[in-house]
Backbone and ligand atoms as CSV (ligand in chain L), in Angstrom:
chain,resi,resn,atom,element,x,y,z
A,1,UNK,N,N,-22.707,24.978,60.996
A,1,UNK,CA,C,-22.733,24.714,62.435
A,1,UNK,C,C,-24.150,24.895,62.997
A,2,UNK,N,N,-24.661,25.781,62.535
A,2,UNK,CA,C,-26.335,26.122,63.125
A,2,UNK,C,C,-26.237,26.572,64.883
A,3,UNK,N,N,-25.102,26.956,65.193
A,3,UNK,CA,C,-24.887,27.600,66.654
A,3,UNK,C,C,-25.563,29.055,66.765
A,4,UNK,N,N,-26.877,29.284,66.670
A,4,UNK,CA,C,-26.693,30.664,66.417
A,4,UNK,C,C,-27.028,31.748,67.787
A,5,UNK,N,N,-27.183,32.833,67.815
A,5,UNK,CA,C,-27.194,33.248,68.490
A,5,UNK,C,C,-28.326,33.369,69.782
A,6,UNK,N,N,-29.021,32.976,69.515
A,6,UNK,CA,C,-30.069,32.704,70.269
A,6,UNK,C,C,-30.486,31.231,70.692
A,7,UNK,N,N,-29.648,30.599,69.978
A,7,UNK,CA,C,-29.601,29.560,71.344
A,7,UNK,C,C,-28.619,29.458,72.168
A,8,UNK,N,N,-27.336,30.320,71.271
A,8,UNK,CA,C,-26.409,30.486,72.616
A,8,UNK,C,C,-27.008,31.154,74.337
A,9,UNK,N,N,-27.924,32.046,73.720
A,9,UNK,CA,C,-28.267,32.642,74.747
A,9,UNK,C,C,-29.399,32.705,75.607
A,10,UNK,N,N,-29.791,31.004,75.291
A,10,UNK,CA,C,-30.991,30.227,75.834
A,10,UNK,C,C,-30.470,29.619,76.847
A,11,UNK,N,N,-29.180,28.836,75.942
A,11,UNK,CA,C,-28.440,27.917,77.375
A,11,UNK,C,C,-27.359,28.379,78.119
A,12,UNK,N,N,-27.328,29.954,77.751
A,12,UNK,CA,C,-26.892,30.252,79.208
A,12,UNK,C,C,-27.546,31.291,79.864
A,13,UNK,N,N,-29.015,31.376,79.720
A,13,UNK,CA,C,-29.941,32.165,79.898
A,13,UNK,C,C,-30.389,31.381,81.608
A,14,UNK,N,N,-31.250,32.152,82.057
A,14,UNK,CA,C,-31.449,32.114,83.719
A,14,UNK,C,C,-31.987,30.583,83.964
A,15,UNK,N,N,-31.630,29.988,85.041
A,15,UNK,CA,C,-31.932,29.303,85.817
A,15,UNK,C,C,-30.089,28.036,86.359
A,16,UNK,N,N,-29.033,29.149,85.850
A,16,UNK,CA,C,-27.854,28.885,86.697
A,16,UNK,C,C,-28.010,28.670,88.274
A,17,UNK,N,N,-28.881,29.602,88.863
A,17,UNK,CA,C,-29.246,30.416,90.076
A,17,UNK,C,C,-30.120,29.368,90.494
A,18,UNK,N,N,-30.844,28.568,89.612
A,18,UNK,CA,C,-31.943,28.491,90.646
A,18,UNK,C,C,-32.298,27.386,91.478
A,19,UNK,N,N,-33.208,26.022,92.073
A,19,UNK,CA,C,-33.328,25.622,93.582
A,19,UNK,C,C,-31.907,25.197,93.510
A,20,UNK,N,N,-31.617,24.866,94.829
A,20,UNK,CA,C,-30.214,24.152,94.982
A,20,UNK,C,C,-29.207,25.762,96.084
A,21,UNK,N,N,-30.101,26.828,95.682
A,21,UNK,CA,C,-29.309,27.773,96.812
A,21,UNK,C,C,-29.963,28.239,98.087
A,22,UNK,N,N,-31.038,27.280,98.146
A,22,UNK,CA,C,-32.262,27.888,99.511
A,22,UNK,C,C,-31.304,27.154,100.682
A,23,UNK,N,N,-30.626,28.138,101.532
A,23,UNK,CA,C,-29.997,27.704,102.912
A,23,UNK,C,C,-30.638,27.814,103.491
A,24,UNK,N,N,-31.692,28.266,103.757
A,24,UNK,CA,C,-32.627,27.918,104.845
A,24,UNK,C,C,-32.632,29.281,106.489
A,25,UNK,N,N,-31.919,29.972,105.598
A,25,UNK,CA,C,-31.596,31.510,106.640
A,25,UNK,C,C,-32.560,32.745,105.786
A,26,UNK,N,N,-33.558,32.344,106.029
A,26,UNK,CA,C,-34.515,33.606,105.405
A,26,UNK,C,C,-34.215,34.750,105.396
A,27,UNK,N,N,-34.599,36.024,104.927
A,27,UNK,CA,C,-34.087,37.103,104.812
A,27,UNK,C,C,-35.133,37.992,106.284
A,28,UNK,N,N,-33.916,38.450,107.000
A,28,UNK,CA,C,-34.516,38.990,107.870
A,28,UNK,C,C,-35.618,39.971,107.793
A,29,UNK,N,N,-36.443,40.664,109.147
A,29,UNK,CA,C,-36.865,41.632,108.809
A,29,UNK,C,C,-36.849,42.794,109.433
A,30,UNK,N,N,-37.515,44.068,109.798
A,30,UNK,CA,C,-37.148,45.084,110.210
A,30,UNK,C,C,-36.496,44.959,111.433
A,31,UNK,N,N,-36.667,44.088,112.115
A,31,UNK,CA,C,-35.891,43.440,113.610
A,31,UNK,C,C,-34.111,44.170,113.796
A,32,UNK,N,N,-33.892,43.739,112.768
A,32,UNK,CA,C,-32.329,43.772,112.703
A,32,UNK,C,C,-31.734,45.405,111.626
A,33,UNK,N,N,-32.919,45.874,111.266
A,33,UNK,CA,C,-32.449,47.020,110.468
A,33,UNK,C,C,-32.434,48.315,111.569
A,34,UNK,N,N,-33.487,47.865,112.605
A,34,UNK,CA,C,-33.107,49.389,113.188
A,34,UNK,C,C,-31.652,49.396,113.889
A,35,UNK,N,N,-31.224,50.927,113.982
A,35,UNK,CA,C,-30.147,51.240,114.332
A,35,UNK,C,C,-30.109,51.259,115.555
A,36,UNK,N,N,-29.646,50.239,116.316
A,36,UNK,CA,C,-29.594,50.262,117.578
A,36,UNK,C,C,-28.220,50.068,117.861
A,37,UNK,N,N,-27.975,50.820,119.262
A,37,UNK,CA,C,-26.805,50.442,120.049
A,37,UNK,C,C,-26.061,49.392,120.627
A,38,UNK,N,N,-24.739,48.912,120.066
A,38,UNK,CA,C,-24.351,47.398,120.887
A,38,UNK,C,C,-23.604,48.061,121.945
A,39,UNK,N,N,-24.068,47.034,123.112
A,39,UNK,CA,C,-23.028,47.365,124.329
A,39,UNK,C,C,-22.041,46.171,124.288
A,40,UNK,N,N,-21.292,46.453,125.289
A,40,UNK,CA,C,-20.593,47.652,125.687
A,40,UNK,C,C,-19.574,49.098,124.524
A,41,UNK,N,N,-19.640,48.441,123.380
A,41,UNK,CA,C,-19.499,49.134,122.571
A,41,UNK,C,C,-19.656,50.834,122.137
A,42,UNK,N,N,-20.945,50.517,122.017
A,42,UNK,CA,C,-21.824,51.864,121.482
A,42,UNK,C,C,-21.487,52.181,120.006
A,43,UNK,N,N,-21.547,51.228,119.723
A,43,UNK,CA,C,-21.326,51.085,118.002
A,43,UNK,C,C,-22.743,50.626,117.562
A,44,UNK,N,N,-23.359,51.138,116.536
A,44,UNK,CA,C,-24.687,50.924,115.731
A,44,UNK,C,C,-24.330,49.257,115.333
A,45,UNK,N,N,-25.286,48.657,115.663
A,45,UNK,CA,C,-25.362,47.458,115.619
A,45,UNK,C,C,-25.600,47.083,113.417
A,46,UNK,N,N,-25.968,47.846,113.278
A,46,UNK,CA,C,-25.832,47.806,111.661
A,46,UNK,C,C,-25.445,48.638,110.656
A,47,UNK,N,N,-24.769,49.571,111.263
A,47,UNK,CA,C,-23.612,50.544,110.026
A,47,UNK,C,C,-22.282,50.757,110.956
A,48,UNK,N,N,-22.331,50.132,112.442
A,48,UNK,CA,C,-21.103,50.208,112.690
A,48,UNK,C,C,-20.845,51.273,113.400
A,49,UNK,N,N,-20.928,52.621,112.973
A,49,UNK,CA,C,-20.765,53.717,113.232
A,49,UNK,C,C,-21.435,53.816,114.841
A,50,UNK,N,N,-20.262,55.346,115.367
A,50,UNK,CA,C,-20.678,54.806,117.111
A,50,UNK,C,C,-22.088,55.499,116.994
A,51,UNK,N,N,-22.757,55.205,117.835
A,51,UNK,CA,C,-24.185,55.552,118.112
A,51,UNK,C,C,-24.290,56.799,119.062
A,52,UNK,N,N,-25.085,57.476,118.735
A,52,UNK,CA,C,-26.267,57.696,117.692
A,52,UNK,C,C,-25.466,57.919,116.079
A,53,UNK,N,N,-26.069,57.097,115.089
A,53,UNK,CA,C,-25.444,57.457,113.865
A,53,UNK,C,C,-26.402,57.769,112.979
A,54,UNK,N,N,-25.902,58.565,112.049
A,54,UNK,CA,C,-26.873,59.348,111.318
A,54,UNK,C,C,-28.005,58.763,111.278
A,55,UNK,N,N,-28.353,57.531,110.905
A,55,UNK,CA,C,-29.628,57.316,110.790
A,55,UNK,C,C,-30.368,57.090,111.813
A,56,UNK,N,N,-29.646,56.259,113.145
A,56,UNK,CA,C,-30.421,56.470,114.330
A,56,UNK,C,C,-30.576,58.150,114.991
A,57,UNK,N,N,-30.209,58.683,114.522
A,57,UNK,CA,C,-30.143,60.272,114.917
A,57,UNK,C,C,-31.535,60.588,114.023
A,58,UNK,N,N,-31.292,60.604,113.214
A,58,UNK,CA,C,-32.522,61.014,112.368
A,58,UNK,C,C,-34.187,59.914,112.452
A,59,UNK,N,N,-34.098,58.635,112.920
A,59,UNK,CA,C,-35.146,57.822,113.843
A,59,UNK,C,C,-35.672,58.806,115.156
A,60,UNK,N,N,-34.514,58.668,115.827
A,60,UNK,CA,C,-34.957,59.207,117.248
A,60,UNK,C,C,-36.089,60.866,116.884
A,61,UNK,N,N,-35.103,61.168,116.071
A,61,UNK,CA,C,-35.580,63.413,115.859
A,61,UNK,C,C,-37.084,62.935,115.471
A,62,UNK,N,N,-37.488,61.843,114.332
A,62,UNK,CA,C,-38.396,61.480,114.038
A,62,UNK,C,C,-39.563,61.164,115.516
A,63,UNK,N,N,-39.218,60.106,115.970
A,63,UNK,CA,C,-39.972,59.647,117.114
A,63,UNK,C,C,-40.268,60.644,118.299
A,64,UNK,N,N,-39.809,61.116,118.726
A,64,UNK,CA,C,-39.450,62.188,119.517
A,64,UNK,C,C,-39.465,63.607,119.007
A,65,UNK,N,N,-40.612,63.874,117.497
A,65,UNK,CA,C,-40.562,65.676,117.235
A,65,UNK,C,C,-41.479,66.329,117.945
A,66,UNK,N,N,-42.284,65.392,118.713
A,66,UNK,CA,C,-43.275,65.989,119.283
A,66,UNK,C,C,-42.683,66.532,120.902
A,67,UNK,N,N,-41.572,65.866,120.965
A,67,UNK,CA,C,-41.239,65.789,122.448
A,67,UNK,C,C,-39.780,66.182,122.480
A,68,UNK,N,N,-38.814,67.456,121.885
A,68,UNK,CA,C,-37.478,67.415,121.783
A,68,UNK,C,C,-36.823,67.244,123.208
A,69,UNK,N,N,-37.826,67.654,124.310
A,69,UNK,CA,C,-36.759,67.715,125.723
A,69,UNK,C,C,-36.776,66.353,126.316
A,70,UNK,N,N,-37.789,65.512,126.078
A,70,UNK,CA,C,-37.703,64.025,126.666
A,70,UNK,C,C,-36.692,63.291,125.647
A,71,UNK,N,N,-36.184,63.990,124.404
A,71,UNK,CA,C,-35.113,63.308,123.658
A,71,UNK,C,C,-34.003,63.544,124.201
A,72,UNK,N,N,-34.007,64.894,124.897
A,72,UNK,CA,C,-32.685,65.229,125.566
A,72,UNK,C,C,-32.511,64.589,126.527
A,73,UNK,N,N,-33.717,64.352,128.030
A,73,UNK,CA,C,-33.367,63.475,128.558
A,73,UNK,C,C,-33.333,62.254,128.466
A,74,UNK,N,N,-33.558,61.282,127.677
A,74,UNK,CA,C,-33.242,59.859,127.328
A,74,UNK,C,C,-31.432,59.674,126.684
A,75,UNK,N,N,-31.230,60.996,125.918
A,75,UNK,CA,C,-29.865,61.115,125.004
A,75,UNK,C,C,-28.984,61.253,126.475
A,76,UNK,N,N,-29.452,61.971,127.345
A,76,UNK,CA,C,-28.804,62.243,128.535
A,76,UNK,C,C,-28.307,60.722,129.419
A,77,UNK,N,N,-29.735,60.195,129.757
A,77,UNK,CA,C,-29.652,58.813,130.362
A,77,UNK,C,C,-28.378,58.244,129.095
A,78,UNK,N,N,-28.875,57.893,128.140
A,78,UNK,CA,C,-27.660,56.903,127.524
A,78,UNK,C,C,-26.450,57.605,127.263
A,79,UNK,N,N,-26.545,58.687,127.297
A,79,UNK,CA,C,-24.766,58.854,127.557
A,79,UNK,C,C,-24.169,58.700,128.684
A,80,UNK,N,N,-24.889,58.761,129.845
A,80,UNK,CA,C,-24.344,57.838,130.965
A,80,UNK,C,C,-24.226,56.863,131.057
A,81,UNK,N,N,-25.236,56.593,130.574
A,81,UNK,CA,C,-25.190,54.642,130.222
A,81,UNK,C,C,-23.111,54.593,129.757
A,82,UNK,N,N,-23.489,55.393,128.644
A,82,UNK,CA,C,-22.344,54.888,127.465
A,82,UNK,C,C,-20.807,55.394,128.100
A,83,UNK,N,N,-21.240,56.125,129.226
A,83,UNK,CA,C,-20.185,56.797,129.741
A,83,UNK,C,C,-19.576,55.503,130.735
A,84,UNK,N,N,-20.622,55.097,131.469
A,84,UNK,CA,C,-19.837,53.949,132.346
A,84,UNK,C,C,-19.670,52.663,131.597
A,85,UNK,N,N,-20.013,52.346,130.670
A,85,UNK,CA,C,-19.789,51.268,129.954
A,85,UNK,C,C,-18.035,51.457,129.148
A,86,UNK,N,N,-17.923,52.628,128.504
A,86,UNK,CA,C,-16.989,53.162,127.984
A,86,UNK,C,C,-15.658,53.161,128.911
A,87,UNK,N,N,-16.034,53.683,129.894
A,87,UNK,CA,C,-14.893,53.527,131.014
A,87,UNK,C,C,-14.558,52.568,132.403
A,88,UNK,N,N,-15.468,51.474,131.898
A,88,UNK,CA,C,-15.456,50.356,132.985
A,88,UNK,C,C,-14.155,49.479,133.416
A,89,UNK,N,N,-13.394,49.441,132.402
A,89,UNK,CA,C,-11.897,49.131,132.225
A,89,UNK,C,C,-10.968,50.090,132.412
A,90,UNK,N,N,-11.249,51.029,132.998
A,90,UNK,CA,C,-10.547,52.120,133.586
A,90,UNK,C,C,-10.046,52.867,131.880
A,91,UNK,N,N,-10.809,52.499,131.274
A,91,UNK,CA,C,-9.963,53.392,130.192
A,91,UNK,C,C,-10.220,54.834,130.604
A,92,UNK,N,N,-9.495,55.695,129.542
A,92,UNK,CA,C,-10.033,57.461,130.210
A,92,UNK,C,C,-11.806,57.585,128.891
A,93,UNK,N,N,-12.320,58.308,129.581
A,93,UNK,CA,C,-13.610,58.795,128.838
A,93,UNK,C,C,-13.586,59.414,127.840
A,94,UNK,N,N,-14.577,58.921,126.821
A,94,UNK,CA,C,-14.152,59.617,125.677
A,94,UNK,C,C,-14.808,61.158,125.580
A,95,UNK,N,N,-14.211,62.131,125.127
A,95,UNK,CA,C,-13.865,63.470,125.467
A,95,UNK,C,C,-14.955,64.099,124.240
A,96,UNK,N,N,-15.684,63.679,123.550
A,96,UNK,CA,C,-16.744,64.087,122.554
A,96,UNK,C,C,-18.203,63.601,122.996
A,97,UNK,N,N,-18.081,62.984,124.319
A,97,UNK,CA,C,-19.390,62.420,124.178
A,97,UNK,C,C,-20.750,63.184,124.071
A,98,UNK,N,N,-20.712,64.515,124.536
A,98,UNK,CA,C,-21.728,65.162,124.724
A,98,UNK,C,C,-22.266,65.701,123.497
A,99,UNK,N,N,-20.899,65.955,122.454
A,99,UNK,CA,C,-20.716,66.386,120.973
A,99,UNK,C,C,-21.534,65.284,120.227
A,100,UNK,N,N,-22.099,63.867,120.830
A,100,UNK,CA,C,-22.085,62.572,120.021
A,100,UNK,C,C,-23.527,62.574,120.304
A,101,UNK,N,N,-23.822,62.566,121.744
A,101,UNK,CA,C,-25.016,62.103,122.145
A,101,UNK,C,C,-26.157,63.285,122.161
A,102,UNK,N,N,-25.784,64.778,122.443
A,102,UNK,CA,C,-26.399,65.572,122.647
A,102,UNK,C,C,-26.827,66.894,121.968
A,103,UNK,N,N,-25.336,67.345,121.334
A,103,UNK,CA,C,-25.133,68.213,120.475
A,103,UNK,C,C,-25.871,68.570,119.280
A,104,UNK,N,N,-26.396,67.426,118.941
A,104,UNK,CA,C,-27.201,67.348,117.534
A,104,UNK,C,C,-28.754,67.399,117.759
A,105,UNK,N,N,-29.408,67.557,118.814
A,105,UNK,CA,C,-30.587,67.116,119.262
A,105,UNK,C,C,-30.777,68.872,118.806
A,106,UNK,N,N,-32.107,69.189,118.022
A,106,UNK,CA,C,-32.536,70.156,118.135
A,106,UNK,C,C,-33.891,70.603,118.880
A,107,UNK,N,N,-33.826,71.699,119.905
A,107,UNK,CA,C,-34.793,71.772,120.425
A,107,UNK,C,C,-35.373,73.045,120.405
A,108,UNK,N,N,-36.846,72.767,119.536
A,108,UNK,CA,C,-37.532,73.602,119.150
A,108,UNK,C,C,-38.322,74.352,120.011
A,109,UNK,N,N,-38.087,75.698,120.259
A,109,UNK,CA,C,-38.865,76.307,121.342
A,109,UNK,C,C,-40.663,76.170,121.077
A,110,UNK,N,N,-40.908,75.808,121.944
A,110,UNK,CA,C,-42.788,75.942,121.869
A,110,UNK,C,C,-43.065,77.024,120.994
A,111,UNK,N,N,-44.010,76.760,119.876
A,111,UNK,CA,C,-44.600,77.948,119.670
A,111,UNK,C,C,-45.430,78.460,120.691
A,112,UNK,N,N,-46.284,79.612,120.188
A,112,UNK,CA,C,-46.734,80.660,121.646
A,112,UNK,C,C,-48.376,80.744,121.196
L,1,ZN,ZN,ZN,-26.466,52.869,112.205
């Protein structure tokens, strides 16, 4: 037969894959990876999870180590935000928010 093994595994060796799959939707870029908030939601626009989620929690602590109390008040502003968005349909408010938005913020006393 002379089938041997290495040409089996020529012709089905790479280029199954190749032109013929360019759709023309490039691969995004950091635009769409940060963890941002969808409204009215307040769900992380890319893990889903409600916001702040771990990784936007750990962005913000980042951006803001120099400044923990202007994190508190911005975390403050958007939980109001998230508070009237949340209950604009008369639903009742959700009862963790402060646990979500605030709770986790650590604020480091000035050194002296
Ligand atoms: Zn996320």
């Amino acid at each position: 037969m002379g089938n041997t093994v290495a040409q089996r595994a020529r012709r089905a060796g790479p280029g199954r894959d190749g032109p013929g799959r360019i759709s023309g939707a490039p691969l995004t870029t950091t635009q769409e990876t940060e963890h941002l908030h969808d409204r009215p939601d307040w769900t992380c626009r890319v893990c889903g999870a409600p916001w702040p989620c771990s990784t936007a929690r750990a962005t913000l602590m980042h951006e803001y180590r120099a400044f923990p109390s202007l994190l508190r008040i911005y975390l403050s502003a958007q939980m109001y935000e998230a508070l009237d968005d949340l209950t604009i349909e008369g639903k009742a408010p959700p009862m963790n928010l402060y646990e979500r938005f605030l709770s986790w913020v650590q604020t480091h006393p000035p050194s002296p």
